[in-house]
N, C-alpha and C positions, 0 to 999 in steps of 0.2 A: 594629354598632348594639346599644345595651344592649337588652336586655329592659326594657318599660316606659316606653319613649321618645315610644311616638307615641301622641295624643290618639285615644280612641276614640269618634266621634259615632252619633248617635241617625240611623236609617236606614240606614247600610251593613249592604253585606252581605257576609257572613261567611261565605267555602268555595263561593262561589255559592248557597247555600241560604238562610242564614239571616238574616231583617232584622232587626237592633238594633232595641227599643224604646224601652228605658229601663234603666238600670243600677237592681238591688234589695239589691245587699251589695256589698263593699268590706271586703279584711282586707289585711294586710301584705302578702300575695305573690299577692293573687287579687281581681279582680274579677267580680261577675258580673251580666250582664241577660239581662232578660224579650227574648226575639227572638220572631220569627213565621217559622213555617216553613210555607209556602204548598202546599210538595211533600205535606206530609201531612194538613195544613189545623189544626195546633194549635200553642200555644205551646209554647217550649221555653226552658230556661233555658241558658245560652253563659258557659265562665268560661274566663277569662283570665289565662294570668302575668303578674304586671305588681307587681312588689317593690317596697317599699313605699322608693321613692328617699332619705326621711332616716334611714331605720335603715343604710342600706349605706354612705352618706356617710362612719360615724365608722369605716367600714374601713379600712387600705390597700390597693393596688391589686391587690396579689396574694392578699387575704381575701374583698374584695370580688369577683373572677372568680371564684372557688372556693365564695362562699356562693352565685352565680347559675347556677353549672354544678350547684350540689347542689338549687338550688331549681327548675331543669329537670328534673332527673332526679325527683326526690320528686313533679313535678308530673305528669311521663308517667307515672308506674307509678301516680298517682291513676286515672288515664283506664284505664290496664290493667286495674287491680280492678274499675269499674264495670261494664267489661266481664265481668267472669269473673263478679258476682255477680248474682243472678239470686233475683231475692224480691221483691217488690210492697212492703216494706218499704224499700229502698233504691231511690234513683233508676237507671234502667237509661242508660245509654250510646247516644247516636244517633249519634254520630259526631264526630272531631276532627281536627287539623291547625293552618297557621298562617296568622294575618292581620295583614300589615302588623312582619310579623317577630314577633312575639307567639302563643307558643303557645296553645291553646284547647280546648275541648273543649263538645260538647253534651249535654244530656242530659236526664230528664222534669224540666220546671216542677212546684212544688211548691208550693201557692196555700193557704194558710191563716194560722197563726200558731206562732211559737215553742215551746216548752214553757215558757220561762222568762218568754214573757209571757203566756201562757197562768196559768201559777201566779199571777203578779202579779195575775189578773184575778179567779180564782177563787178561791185559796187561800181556806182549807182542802178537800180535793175530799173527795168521798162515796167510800169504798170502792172500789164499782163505776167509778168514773169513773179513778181512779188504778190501780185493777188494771188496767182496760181500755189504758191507755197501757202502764205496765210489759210487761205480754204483749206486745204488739207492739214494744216493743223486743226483748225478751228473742228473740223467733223470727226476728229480722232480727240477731240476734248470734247465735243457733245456724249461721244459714247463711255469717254470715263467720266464725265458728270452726272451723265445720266444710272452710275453702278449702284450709288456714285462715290467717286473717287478725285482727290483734290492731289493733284500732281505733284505741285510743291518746289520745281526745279527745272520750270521754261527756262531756257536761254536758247542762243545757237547752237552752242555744242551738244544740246541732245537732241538738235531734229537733226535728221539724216535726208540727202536728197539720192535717192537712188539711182542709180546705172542707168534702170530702165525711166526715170524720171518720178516715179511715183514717191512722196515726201511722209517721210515714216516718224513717228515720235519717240524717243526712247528714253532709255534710263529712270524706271519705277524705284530707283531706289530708296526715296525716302518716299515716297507717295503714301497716300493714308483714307480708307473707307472714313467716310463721312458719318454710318450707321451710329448709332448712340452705342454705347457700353466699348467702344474699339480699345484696344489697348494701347497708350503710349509710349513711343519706343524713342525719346527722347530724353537726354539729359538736360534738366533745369540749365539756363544760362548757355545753352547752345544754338546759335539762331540756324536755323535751315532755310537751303535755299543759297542763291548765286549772288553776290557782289553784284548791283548792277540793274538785275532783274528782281530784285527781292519789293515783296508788298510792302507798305506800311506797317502792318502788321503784325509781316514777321519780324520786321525789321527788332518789332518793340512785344518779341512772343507772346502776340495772341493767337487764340485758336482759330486754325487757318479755315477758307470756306472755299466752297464753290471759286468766288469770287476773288478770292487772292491768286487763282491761275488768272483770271483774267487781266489783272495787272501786270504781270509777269508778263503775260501773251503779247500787251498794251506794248510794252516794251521791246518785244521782240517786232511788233509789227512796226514802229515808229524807226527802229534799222534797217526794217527790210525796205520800206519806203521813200525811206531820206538817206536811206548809208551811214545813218550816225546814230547812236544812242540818243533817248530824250533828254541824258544829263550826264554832266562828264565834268570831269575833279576839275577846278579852279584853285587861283591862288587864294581865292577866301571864301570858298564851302568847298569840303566832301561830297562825295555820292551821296553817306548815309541823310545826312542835312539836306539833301537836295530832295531827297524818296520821301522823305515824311513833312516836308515843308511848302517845295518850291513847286509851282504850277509851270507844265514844261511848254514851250511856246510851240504853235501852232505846226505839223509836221511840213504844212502848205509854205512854209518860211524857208523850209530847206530845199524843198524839191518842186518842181512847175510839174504841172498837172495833174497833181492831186485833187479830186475830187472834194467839193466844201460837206460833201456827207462823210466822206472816207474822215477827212480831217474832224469832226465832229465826233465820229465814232473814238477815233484812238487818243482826242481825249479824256472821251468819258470814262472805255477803258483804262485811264491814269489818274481818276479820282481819288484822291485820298480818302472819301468813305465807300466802303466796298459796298456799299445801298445804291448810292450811285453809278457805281457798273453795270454795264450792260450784261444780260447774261451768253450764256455763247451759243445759245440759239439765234439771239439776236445779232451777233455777231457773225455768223457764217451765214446767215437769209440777208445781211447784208454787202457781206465782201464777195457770195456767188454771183452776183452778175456782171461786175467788172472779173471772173474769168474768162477766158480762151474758150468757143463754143467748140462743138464739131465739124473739123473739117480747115479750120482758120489756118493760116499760114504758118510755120515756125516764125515764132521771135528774130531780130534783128536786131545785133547779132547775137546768135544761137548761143546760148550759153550751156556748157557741161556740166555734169548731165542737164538734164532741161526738166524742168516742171513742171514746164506747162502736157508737153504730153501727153499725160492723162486724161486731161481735159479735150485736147485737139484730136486724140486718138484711142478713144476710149477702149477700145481692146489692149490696151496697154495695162495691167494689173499684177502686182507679185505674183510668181507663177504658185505660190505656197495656197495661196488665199480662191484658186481657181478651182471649183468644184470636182473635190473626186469621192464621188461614190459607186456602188456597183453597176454593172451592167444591168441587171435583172432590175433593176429601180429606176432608172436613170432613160432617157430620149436622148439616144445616141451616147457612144461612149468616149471616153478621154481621147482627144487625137482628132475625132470625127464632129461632123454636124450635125448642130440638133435637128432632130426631127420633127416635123411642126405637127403630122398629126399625133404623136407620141404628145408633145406638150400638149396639144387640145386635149388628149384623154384626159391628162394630171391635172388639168385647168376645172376639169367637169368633176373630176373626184373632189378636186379643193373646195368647189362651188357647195356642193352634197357638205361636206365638214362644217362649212361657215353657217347653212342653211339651220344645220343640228345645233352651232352655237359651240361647237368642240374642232377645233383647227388641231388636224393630226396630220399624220404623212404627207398626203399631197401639200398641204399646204405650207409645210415645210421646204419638202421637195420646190418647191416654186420658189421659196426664197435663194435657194440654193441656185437655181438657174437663172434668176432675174438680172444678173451682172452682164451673165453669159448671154442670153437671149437678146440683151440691148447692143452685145457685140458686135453677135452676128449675124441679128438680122437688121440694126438701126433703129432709128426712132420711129417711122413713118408706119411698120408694120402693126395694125390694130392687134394680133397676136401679143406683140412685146405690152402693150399697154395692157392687154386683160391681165398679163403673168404679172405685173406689176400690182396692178392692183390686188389682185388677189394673193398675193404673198405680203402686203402690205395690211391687209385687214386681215388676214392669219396672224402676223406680230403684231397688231395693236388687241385680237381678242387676246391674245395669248400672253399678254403684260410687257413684250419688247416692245418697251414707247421709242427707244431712240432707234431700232432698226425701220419701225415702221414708219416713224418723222423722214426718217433719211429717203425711201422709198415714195411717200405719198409726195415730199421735196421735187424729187427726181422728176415724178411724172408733171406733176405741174409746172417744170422749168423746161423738159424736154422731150415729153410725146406729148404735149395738147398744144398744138399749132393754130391761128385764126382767135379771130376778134367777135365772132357770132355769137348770137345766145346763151346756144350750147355749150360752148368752149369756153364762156366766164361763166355760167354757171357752176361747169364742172372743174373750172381751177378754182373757183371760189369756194365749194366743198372741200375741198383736195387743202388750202390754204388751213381751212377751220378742223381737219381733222389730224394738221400738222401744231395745231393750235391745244388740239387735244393731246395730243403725245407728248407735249412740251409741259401742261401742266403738271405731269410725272414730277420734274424736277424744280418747278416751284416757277416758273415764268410765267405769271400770273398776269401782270401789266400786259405783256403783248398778247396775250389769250384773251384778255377786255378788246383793246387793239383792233384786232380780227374780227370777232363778235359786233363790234360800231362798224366795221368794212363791210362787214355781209350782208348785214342791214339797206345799207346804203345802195349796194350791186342788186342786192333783190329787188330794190325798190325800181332799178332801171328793166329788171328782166318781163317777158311774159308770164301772166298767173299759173300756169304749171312748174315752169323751172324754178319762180322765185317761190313755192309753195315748197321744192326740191331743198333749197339752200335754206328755207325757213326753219324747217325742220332739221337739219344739221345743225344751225345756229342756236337755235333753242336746246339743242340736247348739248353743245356744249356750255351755253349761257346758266346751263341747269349744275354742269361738273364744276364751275367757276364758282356759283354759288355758295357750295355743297363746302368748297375749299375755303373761302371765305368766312364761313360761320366754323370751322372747325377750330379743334384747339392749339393749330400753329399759324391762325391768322393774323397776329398781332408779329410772325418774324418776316412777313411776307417784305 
């Protein structure tokens, strides 16, 4: 039986779990609806193989089984990624299998609206409202880069802005691990990737990197910014001619108040040699501070849903992504308040873990509440900072470089307040050991960067602190090295 043969109705249920609602998209090789999953008492979203039956039609029979055995394959290793990634930015994985001979997969519903109708609605956005989305792509592209995984298929129509404002990335469909030996699930002479938003690269299929999402990104950020694509069909060049040719002019041309660093970035993000892009660590340590702080005013006017609220009201999170584990583990349970001496215990058992050099439960547990604790008790609280920290040096022992970048980020943007000593010394640790997480995935140049910064801060500090930051700089100036003389320095 082909894949895609059998009618799928409103009501079945799918893996025993899942009841069909309503079908919400439809693309070539994928269907997907709104199901109710009764076992956990919320919707979910359920997609479907199911190829798009008149494009296979102009195959023959032996193209035609080879495009459906590649469109299975490209569709499981969808379901694998969702699996492996792990950010409140991308939809997480509840579970998959087959119905009705049609493979499937579940995974969080995502209730809002497009980016690309989103634009259509608001264009031109306010700064704050356009940085706000940018960031939140950019730290859900840190964590599939950091897998890492090369997208393949930025545009508007797969970021989604949520209800509750939070801006989610979607559609892994053609996405592809970066690791060596990966399997190719493309056909020769098939370019992937969106009209529009497509690399250079792929335009002309090469093997895509890191760096070909950040073009694509380039693009999407250059709309979000200005209301307009960086290039657009003329009477004498196409898109394609314009993507692999034309240097697109300044984003500062179309929109006033663009920032001369904003505009610098998105176009090196639109480089034609993907050497020359920025990477997206680079890119989100730049666009976070033209976000919305806590506490700032809603936008004017408020646009639906909103994005910046994430940023403005940080208890604002997918409720999917909000920590639930048991009672018997956990400092207060789902519903109620943390409990601050419960978190001091779990902070003093992490503390014991890190000391042995083996980051177990607790210090897990602390990554799991560090979202939660900056909730509900804010930034000011010395409590939310130790939880921070210390769920942050638990992921960097423990090999999550980009959960622990994201974390050591956090605290140095927003629990270490004041201009004193202490406080650049310890955001300048906190910089360099974001600096270390980043080498993970090959950001070498800004980990120099950092290293000449530390230098420079130590030299202003007193001789105990700057002896402090000496010793962080040195041990990363040592992993810099190490990277340098190794045998992928020459792709650096």
């Amino acid at each position: 039986m082909d894949t895609g043969s059998q009618e799928i109705r409103t009501g079945e249920i799918v893996g025993g779990r899942y009841e069909l609602a309503e079908p919400i998209g439809k693309g070539g090789m994928a269907q997907v609806w709104r199901a109710r999953d009764p076992t956990e008492e919320r919707d979910v979203a359920v997609k479907f193989l199911r190829p798009d039956a008149e494009d296979l039609s102009r195959l023959d029979t032996r193209e035609r089984l080879e495009e459906l055995d590649m469109l299975r394959a490209r569709f499981r290793r969808e379901a694998t990624l969702l699996g492996r990634l792990d950010h409140p930015g991308i939809p997480e994985l509840y579970g998959h299998g087959s119905h009705q001979g049609m493979p499937y997969f579940a995974m969080r519903l995502v209730s809002g609206s497009t980016l690309h109708r989103f634009l259509s609605r608001h264009a031109p956005l306010p700064l704050t409202v356009a940085s706000a989305v940018a960031a939140q792509v950019a730290d859900a592209l840190v964590c599939a880069h950091t897998l890492p995984v090369v997208h393949r298929d930025l545009k508007p129509q797969n970021i989604m802005i949520s209800e509750e404002g939070p801006t989610v990335l979607i559609d892994f469909g053609i996405a592809k691990p970066l690791s060596n030996g990966v399997t190719q699930y493309t056909r020769h002479g098939s370019t992937l990737g969106s009209r529009g938003y497509q690399a250079p690269e792929q335009i002309l299929e090469k093997e895509p990197t890191a760096r070909t999402d950040i073009y694509s990104f380039g693009c999407v950020c250059y709309e979000l910014f200005t209301g307009r694509p960086p290039f657009v069909t003329d009477e004498t060049k196409g898109l394609i001619e314009q993507h692999l040719r034309d240097d697109p002019l300044p984003p500062g041309l179309y929109a006033a108040g663009i920032p001369e660093a904003l505009d610098s970035l998105i176009l090196r993000m639109l480089a034609k040699d993907p050497e020359r892009r920025p990477a997206i660590g680079e890119v989100l340590d730049s666009l976070h501070p033209l976000t919305p702080r806590p506490e700032d005013p809603e936008p004017r006017p408020t646009p639906h849903p909103d994005p910046t609220a994430p940023f403005r009201l940080p208890q604002i999170a997918p409720a999917e992504r909000r920590p639930r584990v048991s009672v018997s583990t956990t400092p207060g349970r789902d519903g109620e308040w943390l409990d601050a001496r419960s978190v001091e215990r779990v902070c003093e058992e992490a503390e014991c873990e890190l000391v042995r050099g083996s980051p177990d439960a607790a210090a897990r547990h602390l990554t799991e509440l560090a979202d939660r604790a900056r909730a509900e008790w804010g930034s000011r609280r010395p409590l939310v900072r130790r939880v921070w920290e210390l769920a942050a040096e638990g992921l960097r022992l423990s090999g999550d470089c980009g959960g622990a970048a994201r974390l050591y980020q956090g605290i140095a943007d927003d629990l270490i307040r004041g201009e004193e000593p202490q406080e650049r010394a310890d955001r300048m640790m906190l910089r360099l050991r974001v600096a270390e997480c980043r080498l993970a995935f090959g950001e070498i140049e800004a980990a120099i960067g950092t290293v000449e910064d530390a230098g420079r801060v130590a030299a202003g500090l007193p001789t105990p602190l700057a002896g402090e930051v000496e010793d962080v700089r040195r041990e990363v100036d040592l992993d810099i090295t190490e990277r340098l003389a190794g045998p992928d320095a020459a792709h650096v």
